[in-house]
C-alpha positions in Angstrom: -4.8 19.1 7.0 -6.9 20.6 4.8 -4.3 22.7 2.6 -2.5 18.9 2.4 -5.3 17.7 1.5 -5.5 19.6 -1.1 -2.1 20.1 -2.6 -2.5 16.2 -2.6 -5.6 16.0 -4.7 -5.0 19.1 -6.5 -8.0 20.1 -9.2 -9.2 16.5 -8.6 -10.0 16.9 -4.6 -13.9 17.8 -5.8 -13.9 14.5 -7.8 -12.5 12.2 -5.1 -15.3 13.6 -2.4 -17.7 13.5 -4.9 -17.2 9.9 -6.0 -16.6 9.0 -2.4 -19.7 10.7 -0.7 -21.7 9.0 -4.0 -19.9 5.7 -3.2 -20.9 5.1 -0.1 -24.7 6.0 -0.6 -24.7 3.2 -3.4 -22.8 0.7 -0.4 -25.9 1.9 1.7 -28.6 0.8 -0.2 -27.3 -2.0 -1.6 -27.1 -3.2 1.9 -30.3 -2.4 3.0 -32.0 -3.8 -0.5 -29.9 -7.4 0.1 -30.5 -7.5 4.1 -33.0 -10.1 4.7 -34.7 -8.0 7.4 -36.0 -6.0 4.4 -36.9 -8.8 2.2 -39.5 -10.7 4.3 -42.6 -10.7 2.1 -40.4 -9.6 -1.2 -42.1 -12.3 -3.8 -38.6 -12.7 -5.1 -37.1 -14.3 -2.7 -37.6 -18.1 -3.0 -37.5 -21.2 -0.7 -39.5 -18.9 1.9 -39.5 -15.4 2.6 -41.8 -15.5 5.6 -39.3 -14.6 8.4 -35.5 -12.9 8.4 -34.3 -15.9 9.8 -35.6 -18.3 6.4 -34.1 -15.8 4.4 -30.8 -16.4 5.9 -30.8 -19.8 6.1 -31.4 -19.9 2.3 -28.5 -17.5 1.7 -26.1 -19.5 3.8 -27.4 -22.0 1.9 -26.7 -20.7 -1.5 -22.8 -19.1 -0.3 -21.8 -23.4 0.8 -22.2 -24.0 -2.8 -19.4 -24.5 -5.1 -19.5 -22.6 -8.7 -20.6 -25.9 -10.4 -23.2 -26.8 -8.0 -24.9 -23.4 -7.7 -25.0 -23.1 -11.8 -26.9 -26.6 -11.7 -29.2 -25.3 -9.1 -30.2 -21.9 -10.8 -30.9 -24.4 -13.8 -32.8 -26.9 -12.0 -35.2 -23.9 -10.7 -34.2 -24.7 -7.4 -32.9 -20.9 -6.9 -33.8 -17.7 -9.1 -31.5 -15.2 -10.3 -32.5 -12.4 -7.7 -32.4 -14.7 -4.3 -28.7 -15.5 -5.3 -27.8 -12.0 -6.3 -29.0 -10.7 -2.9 -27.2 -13.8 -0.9 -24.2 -12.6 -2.5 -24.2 -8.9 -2.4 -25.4 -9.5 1.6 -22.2 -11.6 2.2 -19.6 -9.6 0.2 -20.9 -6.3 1.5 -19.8 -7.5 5.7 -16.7 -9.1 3.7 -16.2 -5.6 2.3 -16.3 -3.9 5.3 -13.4 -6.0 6.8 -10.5 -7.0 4.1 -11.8 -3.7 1.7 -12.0 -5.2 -1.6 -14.7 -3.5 -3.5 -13.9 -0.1 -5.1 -17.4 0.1 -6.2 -21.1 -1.4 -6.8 -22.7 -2.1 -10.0 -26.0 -0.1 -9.4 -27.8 -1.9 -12.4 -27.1 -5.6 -10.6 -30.9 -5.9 -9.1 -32.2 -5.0 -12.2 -30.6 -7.3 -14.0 -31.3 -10.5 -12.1 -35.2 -9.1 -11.7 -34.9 -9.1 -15.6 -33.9 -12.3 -16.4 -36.3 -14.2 -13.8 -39.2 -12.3 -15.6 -37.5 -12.9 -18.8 -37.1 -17.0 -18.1 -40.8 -17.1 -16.9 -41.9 -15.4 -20.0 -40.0 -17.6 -22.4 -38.9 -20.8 -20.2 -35.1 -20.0 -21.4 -32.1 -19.7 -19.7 -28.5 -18.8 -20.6 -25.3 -21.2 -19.9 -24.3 -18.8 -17.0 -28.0 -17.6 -15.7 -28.1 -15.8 -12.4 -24.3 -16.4 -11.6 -23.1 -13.0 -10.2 -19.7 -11.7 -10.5 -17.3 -9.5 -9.4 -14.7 -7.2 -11.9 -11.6 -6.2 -11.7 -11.5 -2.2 -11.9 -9.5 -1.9 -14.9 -12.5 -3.8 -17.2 -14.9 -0.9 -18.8 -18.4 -1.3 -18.1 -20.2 1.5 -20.3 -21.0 5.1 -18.0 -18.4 3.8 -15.0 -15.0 5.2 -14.8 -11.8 3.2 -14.7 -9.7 4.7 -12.7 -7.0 2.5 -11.6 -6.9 4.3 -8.3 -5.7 7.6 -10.2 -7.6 10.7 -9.3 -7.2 12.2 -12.6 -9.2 9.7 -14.2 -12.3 9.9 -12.0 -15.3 11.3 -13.6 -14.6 9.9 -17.2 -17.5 7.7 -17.4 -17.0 4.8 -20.5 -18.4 4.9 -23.4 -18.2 1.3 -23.9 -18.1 -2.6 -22.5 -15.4 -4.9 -22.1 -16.5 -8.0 -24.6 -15.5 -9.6 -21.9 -18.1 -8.7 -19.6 -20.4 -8.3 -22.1 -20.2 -12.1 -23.5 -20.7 -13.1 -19.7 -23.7 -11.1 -19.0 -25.1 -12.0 -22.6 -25.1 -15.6 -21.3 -27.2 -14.2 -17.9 -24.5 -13.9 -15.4 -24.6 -10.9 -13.5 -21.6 -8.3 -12.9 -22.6 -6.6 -9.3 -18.9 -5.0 -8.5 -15.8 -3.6 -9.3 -12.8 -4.6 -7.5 -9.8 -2.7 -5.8 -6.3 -2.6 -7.9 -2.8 -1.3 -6.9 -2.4 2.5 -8.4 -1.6 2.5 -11.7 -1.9 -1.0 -11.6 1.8 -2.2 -11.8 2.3 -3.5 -8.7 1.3 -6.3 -6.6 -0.3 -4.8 -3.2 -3.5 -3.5 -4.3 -3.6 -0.1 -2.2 -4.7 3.6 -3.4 -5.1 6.6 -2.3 -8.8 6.7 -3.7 -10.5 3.3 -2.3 -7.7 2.2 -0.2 -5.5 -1.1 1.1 -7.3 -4.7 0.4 -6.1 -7.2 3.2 -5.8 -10.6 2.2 -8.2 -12.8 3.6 -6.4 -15.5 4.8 -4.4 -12.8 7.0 -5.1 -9.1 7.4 -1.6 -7.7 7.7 -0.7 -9.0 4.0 -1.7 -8.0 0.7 -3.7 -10.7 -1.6 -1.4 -9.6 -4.2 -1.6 -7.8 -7.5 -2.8 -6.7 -9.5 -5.7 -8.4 -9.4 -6.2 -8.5 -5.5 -9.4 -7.6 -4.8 -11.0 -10.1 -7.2 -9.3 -13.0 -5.3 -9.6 -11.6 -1.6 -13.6 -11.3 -2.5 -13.8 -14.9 -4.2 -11.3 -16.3 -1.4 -13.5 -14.9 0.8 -16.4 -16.6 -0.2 -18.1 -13.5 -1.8 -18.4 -13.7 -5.2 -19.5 -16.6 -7.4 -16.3 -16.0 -9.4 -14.0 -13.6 -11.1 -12.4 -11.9 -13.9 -9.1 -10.1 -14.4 -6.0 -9.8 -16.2 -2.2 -10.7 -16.4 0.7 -8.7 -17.5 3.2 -10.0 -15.4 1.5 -12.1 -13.0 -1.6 -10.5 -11.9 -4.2 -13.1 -12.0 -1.3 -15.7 -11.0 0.3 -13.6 -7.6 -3.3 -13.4 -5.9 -3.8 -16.9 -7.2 -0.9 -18.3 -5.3 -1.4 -15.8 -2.3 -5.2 -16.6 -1.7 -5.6 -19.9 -2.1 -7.5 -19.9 -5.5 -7.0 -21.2 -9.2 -6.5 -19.2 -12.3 -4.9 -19.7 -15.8 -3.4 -17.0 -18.0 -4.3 -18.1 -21.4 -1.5 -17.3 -24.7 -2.4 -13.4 -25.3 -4.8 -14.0 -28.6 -6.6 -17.6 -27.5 -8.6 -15.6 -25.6 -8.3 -11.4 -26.6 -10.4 -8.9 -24.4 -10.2 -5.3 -25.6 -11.6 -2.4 -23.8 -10.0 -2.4 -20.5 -6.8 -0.3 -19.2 -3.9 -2.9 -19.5 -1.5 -1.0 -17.4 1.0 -0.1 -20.1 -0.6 1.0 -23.6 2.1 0.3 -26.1 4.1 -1.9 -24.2 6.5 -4.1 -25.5 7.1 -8.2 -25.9 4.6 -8.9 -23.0 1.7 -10.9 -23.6 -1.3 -9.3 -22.1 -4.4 -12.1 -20.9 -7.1 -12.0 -19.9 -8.7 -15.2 -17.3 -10.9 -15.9 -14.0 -10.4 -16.8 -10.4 -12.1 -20.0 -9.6 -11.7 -22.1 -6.0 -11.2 -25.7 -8.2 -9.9 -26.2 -11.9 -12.9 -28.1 -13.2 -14.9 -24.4 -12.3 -11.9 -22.9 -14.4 -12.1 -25.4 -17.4 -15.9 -24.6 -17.1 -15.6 -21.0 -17.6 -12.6 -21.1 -20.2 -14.9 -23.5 -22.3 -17.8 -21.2 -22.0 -16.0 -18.6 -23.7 -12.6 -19.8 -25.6 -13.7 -20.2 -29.5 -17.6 -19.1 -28.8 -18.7 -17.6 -31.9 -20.8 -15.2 -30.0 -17.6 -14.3 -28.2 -16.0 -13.7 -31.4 -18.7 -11.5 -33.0 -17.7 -9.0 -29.7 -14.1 -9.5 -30.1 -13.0 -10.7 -33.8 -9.4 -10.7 -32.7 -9.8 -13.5 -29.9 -8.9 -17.1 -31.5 -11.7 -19.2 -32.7 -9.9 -22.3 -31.6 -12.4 -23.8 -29.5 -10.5 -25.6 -25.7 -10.1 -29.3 -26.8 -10.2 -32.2 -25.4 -8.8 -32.3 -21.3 -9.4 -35.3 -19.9 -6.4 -37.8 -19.4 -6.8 -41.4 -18.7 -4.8 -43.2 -15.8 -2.5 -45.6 -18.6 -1.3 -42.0 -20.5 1.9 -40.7 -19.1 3.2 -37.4 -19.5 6.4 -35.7 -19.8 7.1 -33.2 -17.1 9.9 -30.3 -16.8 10.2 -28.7 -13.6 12.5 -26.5 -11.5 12.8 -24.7 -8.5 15.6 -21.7 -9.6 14.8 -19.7 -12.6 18.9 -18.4 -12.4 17.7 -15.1 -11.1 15.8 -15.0 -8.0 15.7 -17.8 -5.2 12.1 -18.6 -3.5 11.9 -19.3 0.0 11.7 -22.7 0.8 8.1 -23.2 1.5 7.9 -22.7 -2.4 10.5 -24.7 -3.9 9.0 -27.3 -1.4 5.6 -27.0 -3.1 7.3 -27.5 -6.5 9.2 -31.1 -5.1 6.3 -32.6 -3.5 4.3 -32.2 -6.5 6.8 -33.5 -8.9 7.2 -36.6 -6.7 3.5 -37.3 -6.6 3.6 -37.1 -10.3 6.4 -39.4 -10.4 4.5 -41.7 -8.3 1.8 -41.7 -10.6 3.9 -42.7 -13.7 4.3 -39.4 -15.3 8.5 -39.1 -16.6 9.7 -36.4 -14.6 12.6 -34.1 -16.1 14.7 -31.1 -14.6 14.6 -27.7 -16.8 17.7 -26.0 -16.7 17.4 -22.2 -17.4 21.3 -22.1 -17.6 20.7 -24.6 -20.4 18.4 -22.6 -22.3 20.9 -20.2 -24.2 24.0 -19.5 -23.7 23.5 -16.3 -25.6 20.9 -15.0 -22.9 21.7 -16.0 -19.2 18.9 -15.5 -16.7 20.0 -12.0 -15.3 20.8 -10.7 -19.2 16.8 -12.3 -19.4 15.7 -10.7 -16.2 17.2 -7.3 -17.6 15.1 -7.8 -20.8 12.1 -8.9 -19.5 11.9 -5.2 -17.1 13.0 -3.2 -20.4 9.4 -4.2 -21.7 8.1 -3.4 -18.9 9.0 0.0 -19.7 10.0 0.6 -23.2 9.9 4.2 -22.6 11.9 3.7 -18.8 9.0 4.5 -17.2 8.0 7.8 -19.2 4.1 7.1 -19.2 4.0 6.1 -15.4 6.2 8.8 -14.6 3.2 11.0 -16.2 0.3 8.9 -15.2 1.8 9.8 -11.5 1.7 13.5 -11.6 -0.3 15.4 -9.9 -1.4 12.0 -8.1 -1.2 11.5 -4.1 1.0 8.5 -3.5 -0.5 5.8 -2.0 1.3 4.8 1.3 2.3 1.3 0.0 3.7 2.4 -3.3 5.2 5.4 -2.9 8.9 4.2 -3.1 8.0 2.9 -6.7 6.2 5.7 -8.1 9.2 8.1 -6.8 11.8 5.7 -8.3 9.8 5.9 -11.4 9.9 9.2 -11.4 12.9 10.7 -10.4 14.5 9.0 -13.8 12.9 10.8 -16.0 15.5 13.7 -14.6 18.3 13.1 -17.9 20.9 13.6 -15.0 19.9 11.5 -12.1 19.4 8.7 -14.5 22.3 9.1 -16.0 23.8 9.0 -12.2 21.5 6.0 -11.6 22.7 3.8 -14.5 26.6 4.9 -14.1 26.9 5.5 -10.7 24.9 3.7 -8.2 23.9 0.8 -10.3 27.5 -0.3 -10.0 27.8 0.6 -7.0 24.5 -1.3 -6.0 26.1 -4.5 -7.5 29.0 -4.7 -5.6 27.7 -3.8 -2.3 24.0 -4.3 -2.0 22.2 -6.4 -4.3 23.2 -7.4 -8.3 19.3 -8.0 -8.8 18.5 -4.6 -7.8 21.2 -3.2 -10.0 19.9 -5.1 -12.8 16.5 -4.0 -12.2 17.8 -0.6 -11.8 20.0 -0.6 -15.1 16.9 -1.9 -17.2 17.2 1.2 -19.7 16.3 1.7 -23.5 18.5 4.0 -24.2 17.2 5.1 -27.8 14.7 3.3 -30.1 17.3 1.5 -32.1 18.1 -0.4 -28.3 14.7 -0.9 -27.5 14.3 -2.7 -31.0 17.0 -4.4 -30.5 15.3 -5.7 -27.3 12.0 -6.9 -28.7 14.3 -8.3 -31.3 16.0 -10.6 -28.9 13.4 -11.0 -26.7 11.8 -13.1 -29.9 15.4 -14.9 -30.1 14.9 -15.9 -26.3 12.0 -17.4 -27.3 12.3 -19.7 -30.0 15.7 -21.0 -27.9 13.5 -21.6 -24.9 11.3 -23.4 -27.6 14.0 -25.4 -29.3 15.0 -26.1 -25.6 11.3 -27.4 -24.5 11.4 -29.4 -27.3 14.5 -31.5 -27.5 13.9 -32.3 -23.6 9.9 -33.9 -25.1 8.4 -32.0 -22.8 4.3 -32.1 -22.4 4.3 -29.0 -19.4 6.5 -27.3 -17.1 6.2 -27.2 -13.2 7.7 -24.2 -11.2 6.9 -21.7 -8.3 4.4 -19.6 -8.4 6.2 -16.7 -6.8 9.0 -16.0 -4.8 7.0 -16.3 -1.2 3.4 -16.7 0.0 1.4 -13.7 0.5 3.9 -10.8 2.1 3.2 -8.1 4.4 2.0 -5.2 2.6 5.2 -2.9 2.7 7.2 -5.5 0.7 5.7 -5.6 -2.7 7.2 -1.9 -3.5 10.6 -3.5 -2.3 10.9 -6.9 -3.9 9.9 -6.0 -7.8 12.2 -9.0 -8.6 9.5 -11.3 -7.8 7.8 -10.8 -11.1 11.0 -11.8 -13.0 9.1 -15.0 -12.2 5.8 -14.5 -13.3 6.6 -12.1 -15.9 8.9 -14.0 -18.0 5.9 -16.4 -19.3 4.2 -13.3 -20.0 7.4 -12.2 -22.1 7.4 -15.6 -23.6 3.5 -15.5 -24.1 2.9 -19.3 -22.8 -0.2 -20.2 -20.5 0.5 -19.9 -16.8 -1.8 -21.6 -14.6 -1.6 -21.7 -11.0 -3.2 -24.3 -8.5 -2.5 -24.3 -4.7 -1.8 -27.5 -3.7 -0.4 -27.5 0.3 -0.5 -24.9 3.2 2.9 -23.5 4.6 4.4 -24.9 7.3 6.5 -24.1 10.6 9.2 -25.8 9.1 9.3 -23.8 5.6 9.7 -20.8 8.0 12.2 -22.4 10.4 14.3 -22.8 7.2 14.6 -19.4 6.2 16.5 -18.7 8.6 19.2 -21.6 7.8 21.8 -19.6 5.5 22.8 -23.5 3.9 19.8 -25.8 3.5 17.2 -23.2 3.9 17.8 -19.7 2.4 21.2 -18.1 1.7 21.2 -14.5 1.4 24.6 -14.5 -0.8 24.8 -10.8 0.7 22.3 -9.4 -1.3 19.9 -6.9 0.4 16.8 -8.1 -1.6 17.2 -11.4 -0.6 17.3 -10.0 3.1 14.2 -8.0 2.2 12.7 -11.4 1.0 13.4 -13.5 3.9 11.7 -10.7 6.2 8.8 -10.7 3.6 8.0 -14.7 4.7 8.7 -14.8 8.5 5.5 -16.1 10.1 3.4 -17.5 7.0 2.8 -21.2 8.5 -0.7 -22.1 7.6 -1.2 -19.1 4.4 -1.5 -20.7 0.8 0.9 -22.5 -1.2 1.1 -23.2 -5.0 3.1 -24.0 -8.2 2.7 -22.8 -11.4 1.9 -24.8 -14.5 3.2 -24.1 -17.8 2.9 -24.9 -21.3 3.6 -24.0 -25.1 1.5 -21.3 -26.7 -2.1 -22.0 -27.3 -1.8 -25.1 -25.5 -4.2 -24.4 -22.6 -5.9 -28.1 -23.2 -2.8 -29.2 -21.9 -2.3 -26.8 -18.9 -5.8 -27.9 -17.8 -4.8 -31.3 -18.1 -1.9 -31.1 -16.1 -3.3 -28.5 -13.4 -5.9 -31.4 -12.8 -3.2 -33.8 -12.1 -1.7 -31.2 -9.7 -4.8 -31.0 -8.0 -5.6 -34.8 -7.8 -2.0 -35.5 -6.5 -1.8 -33.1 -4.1 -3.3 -32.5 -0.6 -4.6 -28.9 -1.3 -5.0 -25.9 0.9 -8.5 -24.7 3.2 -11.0 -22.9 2.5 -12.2 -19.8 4.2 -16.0 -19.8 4.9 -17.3 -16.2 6.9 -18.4 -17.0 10.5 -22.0 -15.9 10.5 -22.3 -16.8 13.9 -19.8 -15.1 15.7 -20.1 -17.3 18.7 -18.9 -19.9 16.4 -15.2 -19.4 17.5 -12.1 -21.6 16.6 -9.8 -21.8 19.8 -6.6 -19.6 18.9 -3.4 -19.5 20.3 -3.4 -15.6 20.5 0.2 -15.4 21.6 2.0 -17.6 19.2 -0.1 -17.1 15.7 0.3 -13.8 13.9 -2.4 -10.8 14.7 -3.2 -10.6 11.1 -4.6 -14.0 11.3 -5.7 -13.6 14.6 -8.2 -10.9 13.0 -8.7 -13.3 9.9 -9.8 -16.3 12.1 -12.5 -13.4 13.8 -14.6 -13.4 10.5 -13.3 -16.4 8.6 -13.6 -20.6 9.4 -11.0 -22.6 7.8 -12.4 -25.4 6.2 -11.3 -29.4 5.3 -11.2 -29.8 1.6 -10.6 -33.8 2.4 -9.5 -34.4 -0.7 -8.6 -38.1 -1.2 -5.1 -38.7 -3.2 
């Protein structure tokens, strides 16, 4: 074990054990500083610190609160900066320790929050954001912490610099207190490495919350962070949205510009890259967009961001939009749990008053049919067919969950097995196994003049799907968020034609929000198996691979995605609002600090992932009223 061990690692088996052995000292006493035990007496602590048992009562108190509230609060005086920080750190440190979602602590947080209490009682001023802690998505520099993206290589590379992002948000007194875990490399959507390990999704702990941005939304999900920040290349803020139960909105790629982070794919082609948070209702997300879209402070960090300030969002009951939706993008089914999300909300629209009108991607171009779009959309992916993941790989051990990518990735770079790939089994692949996967697998810039040719059409496909939105009056757009709910955690590596569907508004650089709006039921999942009404397979082994991916998800998190034109995020908000209004929602998880406090589970018919889930985590009653 040990010789694998280190043929795995290589030269970088020193820095792994280091960082680790360092990483879970830093886990230790962050637990022991926020563990109310240790805190009776601390003057910090407000609303009584005489007992352990006051403590936690005001913690608990404190984690019940929604974003909006608990801002108001730390206003009002009613909490200080350091009580909150140390309710949050106590609760995401045992949520930690079950779904794995932190790939490290921010060893400065208790400093910070002691600084801007004694700050406030010095000046009597508070920022817009003071005392809210936060987690981070790993790929976000924070100045003398490495980003490693789960690559060994990288460890031991401490930044030199901030994200403005972060920056801006701590400037206004919230408080970054983690990083959170990432797929390796980033470009996929099960956020598992061999470095920090697998993050389960909350909701159940057999399936991944997505990627790439999945442990941000399994920690807010799961009730442990006040909210959080990531990015989107191809649907990572948007996936984890959709498979955890949580709001987010990728913003047009300049509205709202971050630099100083590792985007996955430096130089990549036509793909917008944004840049957005994970909030539990969209008001919290309109709060936070608002705080930061336009701010000139922002824009003295990051000069390239847009100084358009968000607009106006409201909508009054006697306006009446114009709504697109549809349910096949022309490439990739969903299951029907998803394309029923997508119905019943354009029928409660319709209900409502709002003109309701079918988008037709067959309609968009003839010139560019969804497959030939689907084929362009995974040649910016890789503009060099993989050549810098291919490298970023070596030397790397492959995480269990991705290793049938990163192989794939790079056993092309061989001249002759690609050449064997693209000629022989790609044909072959379409006529007896799957035409997605052949078109995934035939994605290929074969010399610069093609892959300028590509961005050059790419920009075609987009002012036709312009032209398109246009002559059918269309306000916003309505579609799936993804291909299933939240899958097992050996799919993702299988089924990369799930982000043709996420992807192609990054390749069209339009806002993408995401708002869950009903649970999945038995009768989604009965229907997969229905090869007429519920999910033909067309004898395509992704499809199979897809059906499999969604067996036993009654009860996880369903959403749709809401679209609009570029830099109209006013709009998206306005419309994600309506979505929520209309729409009967989804639970919320709340952690079970009494353990005696059991739900009665049917252990024998509900899956053991959510067996395990319903262990630590209540599901709550939004009762929202329609």
């Amino acid at each position: 074990m040990k010789l694998l061990i280190e043929k795995m690692w290589g030269s970088n088996r020193g820095a792994v054990e280091r960082f680790q052995k360092g990483r879970e000292a830093l886990f230790n006493e962050f637990k022991e500083r926020s563990d109310p035990e240790n805190l009776v007496g601390n003057r910090r602590i407000v609303n009584g610190n005489q007992n352990a048992e006051e403590i936690e009562k005001t913690f608990c108190e404190i984690l019940q609160l929604d974003l909006i509230t608990l801002k108001s609060r730390l206003q009002t005086d009613d909490y200080n900066a350091y009580t909150v920080l140390c309710a949050f750190i106590w609760r995401a440190i045992k949520i930690d320790e079950e779904i794995n979602c932190i790939t490290e602590l921010i060893r400065e947080a208790f400093d910070i929050a002691e600084r801007l209490d004694d700050e406030y009682e010095a000046s009597g001023e508070k920022g817009d954001l003071f005392g809210l802690p936060f987690s981070v998505k790993s790929n976000f520099f924070i100045k003398n912490y490495d980003v490693t993206c789960g690559l060994a290589k990288l460890l031991e590379q401490p930044k030199t610099t901030t994200c403005p992002m972060v920056e801006f948000l701590s400037d206004q007194g919230a408080i970054p207190f983690c990083f959170t875990n990432v797929p390796q490399g980033l470009l996929s959507y099960v956020s598992s490495n061999p470095i920090y390990g697998t993050t389960k999704n909350p909701w159940d702990f057999s399936r991944t919350p997505g990627g790439s941005s999945g442990g941000e939304a399994a920690l807010l999900a799961a009730g442990g962070s006040a909210f959080g920040i990531g990015s989107d290349l191809a649907g990572s803020l948007r996936i984890p949205a959709a498979f955890c139960g949580l709001v987010t909105l990728k913003p047009t790629q300049d509205r709202l510009c971050v630099t100083d982070t590792h985007g996955g794919l430096p130089g990549r082609g036509r793909l917008g890259l944004s840049f957005g948070f994970y909030t539990k209702t969209v008001n919290e997300q309109e709060f936070l967009l608002r705080t930061i879209v336009g701010n000139p402070s922002y824009l003295e960090l990051c000069p390239m961001s847009s100084p358009a300030k968000l607009g106006k969002t409201s909508i009054t009951p006697e306006e009446k939009l114009v709504i697109g939706w549809f349910t096949d993008d022309g490439f990739n089914p969903v299951v029907p749990s998803n394309r029923r999300a997508v119905e019943e909300t354009i029928q409660n629209l319709k209900e409502q008053g709002h003109k309701i009108v079918e988008f037709k991607l067959s309609d968009v171009s003839e010139e560019f049919p969804s497959f030939v779009v689907a084929n362009m959309l995974f040649r910016n992916v890789m503009p060099d067919n993989g050549a810098y993941m291919s490298e970023m790989y070596g030397g790397e051990q492959y995480d269990e969950y991705m290793k049938l990518f990163i192989r794939l990735v790079r056993v092309k770079q061989n001249v002759v097995v690609s050449w064997l790939i693209r000629y022989g089994a790609m044909p072959l692949a379409k006529l007896l196994l799957s035409k997605r996967l052949a078109c995934i697998g035939s994605a290929y810039n074969s010399d610069l003049a093609a892959c300028r040719q590509n961005q050059e059409n790419t920009d075609t496909f987009k002012l036709h799907w312009i032209r398109y939105w246009k002559s059918k009056g269309l306000d916003a757009l309505i579609c799936p968020s993804f291909i299933t709910p939240a899958q097992p955690f050996e799919y993702p590596a299988q089924l990369s034609n799930g982000a043709f569907l996420t992807g192609l508004f990054n390749m069209l650089d339009f806002p993408a929000g995401v708002v869950p709006v009903a649970p999945v039921k038995k009768r989604d999942v009965d229907l997969l198996n229905d090869p007429v009404d519920g999910f033909p397979l067309e004898g395509d082994i992704l499809l199979k691979k897809q059906r499999e991916s969604a067996q036993q998800s009654a009860g996880l998190p369903n959403a749709v995605q809401v679209v609009t034109l570029p830099n109209c995020e006013e709009m998206c908000i306005r419309v994600m609002k309506l979505v929520e209004e209309t729409s009967s929602g989804v639970q919320r998880l709340q952690w079970k600090h009494d353990k005696n406090d059991s739900d009665p589970v049917d252990v024998n018919n509900t899956p053991s992932g959510v067996v395990e889930s319903m262990e630590h985590f209540k599901r709550l009653d939004l009762h929202r009223v329609k």
